[in-house]
N, CA, C and O atoms as a GROMACS GRO file, in nm:
protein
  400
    1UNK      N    1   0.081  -0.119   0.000
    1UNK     CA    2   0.000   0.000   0.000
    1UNK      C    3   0.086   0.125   0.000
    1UNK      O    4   0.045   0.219  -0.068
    2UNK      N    5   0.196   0.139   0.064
    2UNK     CA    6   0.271   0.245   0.065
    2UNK      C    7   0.338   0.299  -0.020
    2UNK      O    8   0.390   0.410  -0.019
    3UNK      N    9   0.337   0.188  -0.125
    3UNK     CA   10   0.434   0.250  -0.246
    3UNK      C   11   0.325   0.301  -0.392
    3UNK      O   12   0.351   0.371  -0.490
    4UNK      N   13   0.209   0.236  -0.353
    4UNK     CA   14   0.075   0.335  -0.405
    4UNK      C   15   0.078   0.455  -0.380
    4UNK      O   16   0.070   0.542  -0.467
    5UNK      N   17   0.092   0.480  -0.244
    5UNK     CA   18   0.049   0.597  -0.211
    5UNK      C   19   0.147   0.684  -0.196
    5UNK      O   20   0.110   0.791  -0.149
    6UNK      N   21   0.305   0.671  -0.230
    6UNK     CA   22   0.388   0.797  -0.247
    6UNK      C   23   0.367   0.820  -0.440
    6UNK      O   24   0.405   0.923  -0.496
    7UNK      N   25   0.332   0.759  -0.480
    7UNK     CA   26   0.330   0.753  -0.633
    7UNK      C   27   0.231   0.856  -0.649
    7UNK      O   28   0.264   0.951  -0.720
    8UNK      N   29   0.115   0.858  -0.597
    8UNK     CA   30  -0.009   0.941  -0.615
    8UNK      C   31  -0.056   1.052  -0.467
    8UNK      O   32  -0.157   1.030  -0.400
    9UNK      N   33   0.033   1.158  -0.440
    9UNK     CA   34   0.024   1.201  -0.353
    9UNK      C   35  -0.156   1.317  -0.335
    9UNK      O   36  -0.185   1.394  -0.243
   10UNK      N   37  -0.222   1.289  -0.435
   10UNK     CA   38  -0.322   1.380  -0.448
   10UNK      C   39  -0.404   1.308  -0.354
   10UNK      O   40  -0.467   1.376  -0.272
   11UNK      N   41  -0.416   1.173  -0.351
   11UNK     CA   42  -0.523   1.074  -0.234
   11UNK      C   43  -0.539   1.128  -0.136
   11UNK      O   44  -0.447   1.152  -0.058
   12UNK      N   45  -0.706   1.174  -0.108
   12UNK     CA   46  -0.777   1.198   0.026
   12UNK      C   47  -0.766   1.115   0.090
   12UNK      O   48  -0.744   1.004   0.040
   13UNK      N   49  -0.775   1.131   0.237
   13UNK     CA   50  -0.767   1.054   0.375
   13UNK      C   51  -0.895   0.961   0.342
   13UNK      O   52  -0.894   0.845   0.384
   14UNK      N   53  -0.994   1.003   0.275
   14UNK     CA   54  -1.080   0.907   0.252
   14UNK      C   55  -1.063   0.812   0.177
   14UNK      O   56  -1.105   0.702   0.213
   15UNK      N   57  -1.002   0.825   0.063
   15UNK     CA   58  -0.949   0.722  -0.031
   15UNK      C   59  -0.820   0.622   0.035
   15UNK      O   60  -0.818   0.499   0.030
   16UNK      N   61  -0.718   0.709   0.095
   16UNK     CA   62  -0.676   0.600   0.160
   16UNK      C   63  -0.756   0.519   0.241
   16UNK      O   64  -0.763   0.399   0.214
   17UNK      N   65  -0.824   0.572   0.348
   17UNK     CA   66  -0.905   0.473   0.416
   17UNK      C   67  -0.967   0.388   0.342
   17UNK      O   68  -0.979   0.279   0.398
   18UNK      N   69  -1.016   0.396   0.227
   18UNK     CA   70  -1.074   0.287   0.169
   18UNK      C   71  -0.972   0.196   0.120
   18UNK      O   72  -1.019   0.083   0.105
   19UNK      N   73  -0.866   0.203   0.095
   19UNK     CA   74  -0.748   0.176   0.039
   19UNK      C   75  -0.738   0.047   0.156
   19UNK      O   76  -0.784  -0.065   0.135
   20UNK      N   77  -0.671   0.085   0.275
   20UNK     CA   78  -0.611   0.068   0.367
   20UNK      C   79  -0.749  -0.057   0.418
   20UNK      O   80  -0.710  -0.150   0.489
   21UNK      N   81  -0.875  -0.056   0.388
   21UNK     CA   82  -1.011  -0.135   0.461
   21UNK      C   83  -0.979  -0.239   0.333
   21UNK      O   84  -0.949  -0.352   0.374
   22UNK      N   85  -0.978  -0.228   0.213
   22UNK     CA   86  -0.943  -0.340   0.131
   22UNK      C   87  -0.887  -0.435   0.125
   22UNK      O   88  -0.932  -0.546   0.098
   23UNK      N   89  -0.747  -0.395   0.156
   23UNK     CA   90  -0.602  -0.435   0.170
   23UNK      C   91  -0.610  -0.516   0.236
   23UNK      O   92  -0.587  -0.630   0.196
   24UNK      N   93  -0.659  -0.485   0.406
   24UNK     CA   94  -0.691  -0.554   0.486
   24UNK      C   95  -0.770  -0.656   0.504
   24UNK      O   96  -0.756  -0.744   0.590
   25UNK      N   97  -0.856  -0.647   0.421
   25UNK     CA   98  -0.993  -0.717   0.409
   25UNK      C   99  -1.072  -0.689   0.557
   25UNK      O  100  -1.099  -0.777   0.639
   26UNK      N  101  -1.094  -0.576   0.569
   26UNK     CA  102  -1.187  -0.539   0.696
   26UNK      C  103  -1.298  -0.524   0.626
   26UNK      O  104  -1.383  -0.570   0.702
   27UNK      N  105  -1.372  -0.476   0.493
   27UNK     CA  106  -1.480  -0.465   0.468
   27UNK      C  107  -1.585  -0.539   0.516
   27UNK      O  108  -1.690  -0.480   0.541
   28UNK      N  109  -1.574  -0.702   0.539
   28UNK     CA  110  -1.723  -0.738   0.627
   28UNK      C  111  -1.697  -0.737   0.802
   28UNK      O  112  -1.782  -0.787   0.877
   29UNK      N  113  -1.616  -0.696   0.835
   29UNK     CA  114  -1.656  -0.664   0.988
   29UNK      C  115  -1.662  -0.539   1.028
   29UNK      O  116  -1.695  -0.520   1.146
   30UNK      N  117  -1.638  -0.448   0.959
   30UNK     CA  118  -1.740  -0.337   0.920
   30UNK      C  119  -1.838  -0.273   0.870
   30UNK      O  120  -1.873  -0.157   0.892
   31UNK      N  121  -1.894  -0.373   0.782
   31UNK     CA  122  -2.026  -0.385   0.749
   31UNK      C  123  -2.111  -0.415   0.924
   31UNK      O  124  -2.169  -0.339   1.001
   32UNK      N  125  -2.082  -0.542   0.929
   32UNK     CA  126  -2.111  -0.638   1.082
   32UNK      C  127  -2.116  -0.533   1.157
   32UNK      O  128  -2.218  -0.539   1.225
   33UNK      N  129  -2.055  -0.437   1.178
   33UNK     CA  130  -2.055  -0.346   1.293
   33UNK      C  131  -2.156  -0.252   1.276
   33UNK      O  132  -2.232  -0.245   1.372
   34UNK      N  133  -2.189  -0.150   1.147
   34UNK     CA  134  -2.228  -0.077   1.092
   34UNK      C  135  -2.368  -0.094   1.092
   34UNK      O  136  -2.451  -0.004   1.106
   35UNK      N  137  -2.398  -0.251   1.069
   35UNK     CA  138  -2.487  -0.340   1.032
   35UNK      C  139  -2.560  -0.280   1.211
   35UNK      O  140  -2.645  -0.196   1.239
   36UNK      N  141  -2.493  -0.354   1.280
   36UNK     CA  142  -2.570  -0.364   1.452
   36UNK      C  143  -2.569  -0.187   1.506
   36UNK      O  144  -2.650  -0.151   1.592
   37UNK      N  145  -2.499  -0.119   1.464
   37UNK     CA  146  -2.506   0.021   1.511
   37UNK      C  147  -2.630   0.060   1.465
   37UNK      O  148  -2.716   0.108   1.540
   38UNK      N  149  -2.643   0.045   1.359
   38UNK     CA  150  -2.790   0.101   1.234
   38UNK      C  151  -2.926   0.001   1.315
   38UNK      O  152  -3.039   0.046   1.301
   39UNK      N  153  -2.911  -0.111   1.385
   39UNK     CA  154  -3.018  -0.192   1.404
   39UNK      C  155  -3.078  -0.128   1.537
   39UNK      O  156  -3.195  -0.152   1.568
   40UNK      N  157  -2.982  -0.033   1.630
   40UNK     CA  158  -3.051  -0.018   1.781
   40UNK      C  159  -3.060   0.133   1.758
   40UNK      O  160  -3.092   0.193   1.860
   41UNK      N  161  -3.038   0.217   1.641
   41UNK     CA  162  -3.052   0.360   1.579
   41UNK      C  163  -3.180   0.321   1.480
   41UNK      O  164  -3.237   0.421   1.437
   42UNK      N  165  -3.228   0.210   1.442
   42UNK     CA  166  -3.324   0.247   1.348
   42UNK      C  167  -3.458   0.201   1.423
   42UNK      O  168  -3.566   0.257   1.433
   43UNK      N  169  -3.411   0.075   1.475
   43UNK     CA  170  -3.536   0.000   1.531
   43UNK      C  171  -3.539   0.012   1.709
   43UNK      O  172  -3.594  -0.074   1.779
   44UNK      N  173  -3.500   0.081   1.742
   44UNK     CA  174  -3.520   0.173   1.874
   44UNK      C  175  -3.444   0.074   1.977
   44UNK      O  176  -3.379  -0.023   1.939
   45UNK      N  177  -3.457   0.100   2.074
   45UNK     CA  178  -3.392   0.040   2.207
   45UNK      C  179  -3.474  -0.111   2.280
   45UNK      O  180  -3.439  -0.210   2.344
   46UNK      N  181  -3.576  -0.066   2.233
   46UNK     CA  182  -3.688  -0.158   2.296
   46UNK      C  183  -3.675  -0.302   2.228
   46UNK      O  184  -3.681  -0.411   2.285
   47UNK      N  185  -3.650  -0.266   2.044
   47UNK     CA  186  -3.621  -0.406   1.983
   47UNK      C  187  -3.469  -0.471   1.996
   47UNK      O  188  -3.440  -0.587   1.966
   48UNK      N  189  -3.367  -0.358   2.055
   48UNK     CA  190  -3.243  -0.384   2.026
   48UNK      C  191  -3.241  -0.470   2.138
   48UNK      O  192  -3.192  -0.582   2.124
   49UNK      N  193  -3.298  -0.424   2.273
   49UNK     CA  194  -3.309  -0.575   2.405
   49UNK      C  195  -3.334  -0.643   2.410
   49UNK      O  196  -3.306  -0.711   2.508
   50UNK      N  197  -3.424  -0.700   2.292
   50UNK     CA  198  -3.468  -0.810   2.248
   50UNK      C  199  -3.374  -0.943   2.154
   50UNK      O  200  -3.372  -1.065   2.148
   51UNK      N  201  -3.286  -0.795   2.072
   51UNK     CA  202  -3.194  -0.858   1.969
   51UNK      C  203  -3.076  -0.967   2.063
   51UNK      O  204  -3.023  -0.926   2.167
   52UNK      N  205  -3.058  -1.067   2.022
   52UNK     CA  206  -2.945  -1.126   2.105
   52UNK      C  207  -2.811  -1.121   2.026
   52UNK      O  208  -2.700  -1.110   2.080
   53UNK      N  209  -2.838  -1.132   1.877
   53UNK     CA  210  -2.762  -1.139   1.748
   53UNK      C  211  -2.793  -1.058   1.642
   53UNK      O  212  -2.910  -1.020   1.639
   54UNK      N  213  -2.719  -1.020   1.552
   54UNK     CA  214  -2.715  -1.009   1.403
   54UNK      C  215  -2.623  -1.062   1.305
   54UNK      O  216  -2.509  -1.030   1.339
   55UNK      N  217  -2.623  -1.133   1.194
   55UNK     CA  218  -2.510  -1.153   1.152
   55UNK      C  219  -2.528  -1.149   0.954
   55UNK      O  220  -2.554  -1.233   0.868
   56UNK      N  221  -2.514  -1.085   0.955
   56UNK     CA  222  -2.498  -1.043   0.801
   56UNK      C  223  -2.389  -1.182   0.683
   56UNK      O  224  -2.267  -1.187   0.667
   57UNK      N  225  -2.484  -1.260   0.631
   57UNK     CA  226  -2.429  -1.355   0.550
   57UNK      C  227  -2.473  -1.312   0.407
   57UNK      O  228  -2.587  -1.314   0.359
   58UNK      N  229  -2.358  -1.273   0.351
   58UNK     CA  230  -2.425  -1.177   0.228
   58UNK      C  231  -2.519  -1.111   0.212
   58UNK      O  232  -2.518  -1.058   0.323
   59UNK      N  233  -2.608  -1.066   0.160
   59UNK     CA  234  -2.688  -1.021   0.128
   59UNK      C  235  -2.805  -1.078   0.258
   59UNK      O  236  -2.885  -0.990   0.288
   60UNK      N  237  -2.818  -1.176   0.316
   60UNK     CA  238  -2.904  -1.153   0.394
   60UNK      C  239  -2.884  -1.104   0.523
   60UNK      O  240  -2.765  -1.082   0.547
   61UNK      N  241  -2.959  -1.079   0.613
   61UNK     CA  242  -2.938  -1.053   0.768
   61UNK      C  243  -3.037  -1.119   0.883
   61UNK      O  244  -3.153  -1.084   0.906
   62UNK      N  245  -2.970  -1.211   0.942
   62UNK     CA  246  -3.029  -1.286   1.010
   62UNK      C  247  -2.990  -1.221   1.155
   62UNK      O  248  -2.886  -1.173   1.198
   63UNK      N  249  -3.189  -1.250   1.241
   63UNK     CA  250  -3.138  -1.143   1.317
   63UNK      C  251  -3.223  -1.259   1.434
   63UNK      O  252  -3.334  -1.312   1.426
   64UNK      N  253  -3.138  -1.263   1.516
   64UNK     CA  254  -3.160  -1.366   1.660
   64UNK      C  255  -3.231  -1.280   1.758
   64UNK      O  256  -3.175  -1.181   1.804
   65UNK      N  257  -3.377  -1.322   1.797
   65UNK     CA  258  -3.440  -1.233   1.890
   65UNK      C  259  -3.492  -1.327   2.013
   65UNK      O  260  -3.551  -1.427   1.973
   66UNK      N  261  -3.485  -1.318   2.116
   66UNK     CA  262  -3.548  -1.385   2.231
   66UNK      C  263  -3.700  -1.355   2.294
   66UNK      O  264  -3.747  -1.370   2.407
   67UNK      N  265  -3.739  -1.320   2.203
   67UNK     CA  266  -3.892  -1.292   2.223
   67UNK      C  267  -3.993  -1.312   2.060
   67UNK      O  268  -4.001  -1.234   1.965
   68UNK      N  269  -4.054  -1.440   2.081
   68UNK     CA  270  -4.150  -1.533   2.007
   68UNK      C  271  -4.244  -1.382   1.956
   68UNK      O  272  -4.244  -1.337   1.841
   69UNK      N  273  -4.292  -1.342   2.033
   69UNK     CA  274  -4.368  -1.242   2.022
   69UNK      C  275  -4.351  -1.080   1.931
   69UNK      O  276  -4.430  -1.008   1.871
   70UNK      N  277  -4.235  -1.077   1.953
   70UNK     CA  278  -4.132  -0.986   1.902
   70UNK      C  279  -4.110  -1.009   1.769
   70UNK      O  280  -4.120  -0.925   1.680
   71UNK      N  281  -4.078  -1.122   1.756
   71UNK     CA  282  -4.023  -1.193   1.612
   71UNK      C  283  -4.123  -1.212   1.512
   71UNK      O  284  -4.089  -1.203   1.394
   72UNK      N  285  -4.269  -1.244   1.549
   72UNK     CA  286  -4.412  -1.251   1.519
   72UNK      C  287  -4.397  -1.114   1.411
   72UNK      O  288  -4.379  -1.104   1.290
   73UNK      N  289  -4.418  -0.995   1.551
   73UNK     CA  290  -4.440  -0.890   1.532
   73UNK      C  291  -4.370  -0.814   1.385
   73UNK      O  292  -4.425  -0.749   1.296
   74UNK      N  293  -4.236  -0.852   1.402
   74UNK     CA  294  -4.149  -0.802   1.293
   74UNK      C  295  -4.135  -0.893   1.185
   74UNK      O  296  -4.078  -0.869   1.079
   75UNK      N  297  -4.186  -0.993   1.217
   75UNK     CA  298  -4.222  -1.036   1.039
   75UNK      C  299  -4.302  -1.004   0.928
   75UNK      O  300  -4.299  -1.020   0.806
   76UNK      N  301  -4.389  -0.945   1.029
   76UNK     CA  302  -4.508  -0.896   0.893
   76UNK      C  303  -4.467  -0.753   0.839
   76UNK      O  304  -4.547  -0.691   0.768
   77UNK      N  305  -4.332  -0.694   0.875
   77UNK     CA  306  -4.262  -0.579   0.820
   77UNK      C  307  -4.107  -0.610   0.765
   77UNK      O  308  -4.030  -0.514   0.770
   78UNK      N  309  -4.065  -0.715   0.723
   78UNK     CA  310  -3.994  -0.737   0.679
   78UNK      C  311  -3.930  -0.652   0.571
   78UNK      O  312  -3.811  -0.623   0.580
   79UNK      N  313  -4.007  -0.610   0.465
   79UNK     CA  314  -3.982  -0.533   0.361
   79UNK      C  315  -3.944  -0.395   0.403
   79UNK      O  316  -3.867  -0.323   0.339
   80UNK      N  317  -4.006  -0.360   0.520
   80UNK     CA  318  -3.970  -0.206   0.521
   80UNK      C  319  -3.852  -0.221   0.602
   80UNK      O  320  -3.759  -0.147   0.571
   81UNK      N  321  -3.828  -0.323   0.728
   81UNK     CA  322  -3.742  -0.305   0.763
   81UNK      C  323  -3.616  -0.343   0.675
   81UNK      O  324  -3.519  -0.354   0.750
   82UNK      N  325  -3.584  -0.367   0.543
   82UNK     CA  326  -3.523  -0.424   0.492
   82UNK      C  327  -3.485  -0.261   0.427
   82UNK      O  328  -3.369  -0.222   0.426
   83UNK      N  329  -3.577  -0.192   0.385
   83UNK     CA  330  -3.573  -0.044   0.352
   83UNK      C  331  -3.532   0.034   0.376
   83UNK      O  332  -3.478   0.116   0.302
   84UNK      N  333  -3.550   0.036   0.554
   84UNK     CA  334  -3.513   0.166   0.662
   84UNK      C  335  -3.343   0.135   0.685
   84UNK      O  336  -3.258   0.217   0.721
   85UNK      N  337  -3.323  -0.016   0.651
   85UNK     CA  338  -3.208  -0.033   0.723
   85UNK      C  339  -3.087   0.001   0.599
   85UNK      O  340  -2.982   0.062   0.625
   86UNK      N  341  -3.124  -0.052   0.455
   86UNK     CA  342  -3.067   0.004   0.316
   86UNK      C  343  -3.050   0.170   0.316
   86UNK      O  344  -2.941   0.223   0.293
   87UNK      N  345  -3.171   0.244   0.344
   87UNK     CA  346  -3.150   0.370   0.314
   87UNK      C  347  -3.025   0.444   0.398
   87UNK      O  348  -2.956   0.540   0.366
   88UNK      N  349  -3.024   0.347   0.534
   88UNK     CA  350  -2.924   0.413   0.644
   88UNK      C  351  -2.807   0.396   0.596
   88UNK      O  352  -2.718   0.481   0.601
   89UNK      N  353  -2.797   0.283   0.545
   89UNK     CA  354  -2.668   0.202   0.466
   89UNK      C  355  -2.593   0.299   0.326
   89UNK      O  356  -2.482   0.321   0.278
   90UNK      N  357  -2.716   0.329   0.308
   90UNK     CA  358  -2.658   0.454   0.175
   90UNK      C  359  -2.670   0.343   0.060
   90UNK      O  360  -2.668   0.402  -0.049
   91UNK      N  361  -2.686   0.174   0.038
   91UNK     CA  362  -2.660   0.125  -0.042
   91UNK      C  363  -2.831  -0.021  -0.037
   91UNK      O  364  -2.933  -0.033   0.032
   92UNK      N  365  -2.789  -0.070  -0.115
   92UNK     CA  366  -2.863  -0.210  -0.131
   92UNK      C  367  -2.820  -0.303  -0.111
   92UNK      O  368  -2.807  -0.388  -0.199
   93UNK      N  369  -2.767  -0.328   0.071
   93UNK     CA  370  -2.683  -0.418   0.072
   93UNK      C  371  -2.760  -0.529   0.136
   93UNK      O  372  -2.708  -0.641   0.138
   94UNK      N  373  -2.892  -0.508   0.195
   94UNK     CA  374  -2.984  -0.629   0.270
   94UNK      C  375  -3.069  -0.646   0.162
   94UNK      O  376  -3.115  -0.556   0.091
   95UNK      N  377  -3.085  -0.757   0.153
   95UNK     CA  378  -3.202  -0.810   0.023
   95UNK      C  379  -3.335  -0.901   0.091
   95UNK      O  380  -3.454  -0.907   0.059
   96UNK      N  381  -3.251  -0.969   0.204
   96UNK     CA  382  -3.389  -1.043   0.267
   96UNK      C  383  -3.351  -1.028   0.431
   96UNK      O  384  -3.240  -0.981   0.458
   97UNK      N  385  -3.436  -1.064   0.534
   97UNK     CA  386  -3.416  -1.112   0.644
   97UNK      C  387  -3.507  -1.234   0.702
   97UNK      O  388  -3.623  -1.272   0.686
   98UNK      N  389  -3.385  -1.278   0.786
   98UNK     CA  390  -3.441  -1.393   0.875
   98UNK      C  391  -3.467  -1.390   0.979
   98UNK      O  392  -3.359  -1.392   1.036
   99UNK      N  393  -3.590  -1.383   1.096
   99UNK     CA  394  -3.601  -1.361   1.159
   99UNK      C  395  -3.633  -1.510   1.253
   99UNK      O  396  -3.729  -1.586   1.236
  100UNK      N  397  -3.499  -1.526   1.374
  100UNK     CA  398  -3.473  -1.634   1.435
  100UNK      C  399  -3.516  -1.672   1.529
  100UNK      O  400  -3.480  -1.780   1.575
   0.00000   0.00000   0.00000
């Protein structure tokens, strides 16, 4: 990476950072993270105590809840929550969920 980056000294701190998340291959445990930050910011506190898990396997997101009732509840919104959580994302990166 370093000899990229004396070659092309114009690179924003942002571009390196993306540089530097590649390289590494950090891109899915920062998704994973990004993923659970966005889940107790979108779907409030009340569902996040419920959440025990999340775990993002490509495109889907399977989400471990300890309440039967809870899980009921959020299935019949699947689609939007699949929506609210993309738009936060900036991208189309959830396509389905599983609710466990």
């Amino acid at each position: 990476m370093a000899k990229n980056i004396r070659h092309n000294e114009s690179n924003s701190i942002e571009d390196l950072i993306k540089i530097f998340i590649k390289e590494n291959n950090l891109t899915k445990g920062l998704r994973q993270i990004t993923i659970e930050e966005l889940w107790v910011k979108q779907m409030g506190k009340g569902v996040a105590s419920y959440t025990d898990k999340l775990i993002l396997k490509g495109d889907l997101l399977i989400v471990y809840l300890n309440s039967s009732v809870l899980r009921e509840e959020l299935s019949y919104g699947k689609e939007k929550i699949i929506k609210i959580l993309n738009e936060a994302l900036g991208e189309e990166l959830i396509k389905s969920i599983r609710l466990t």
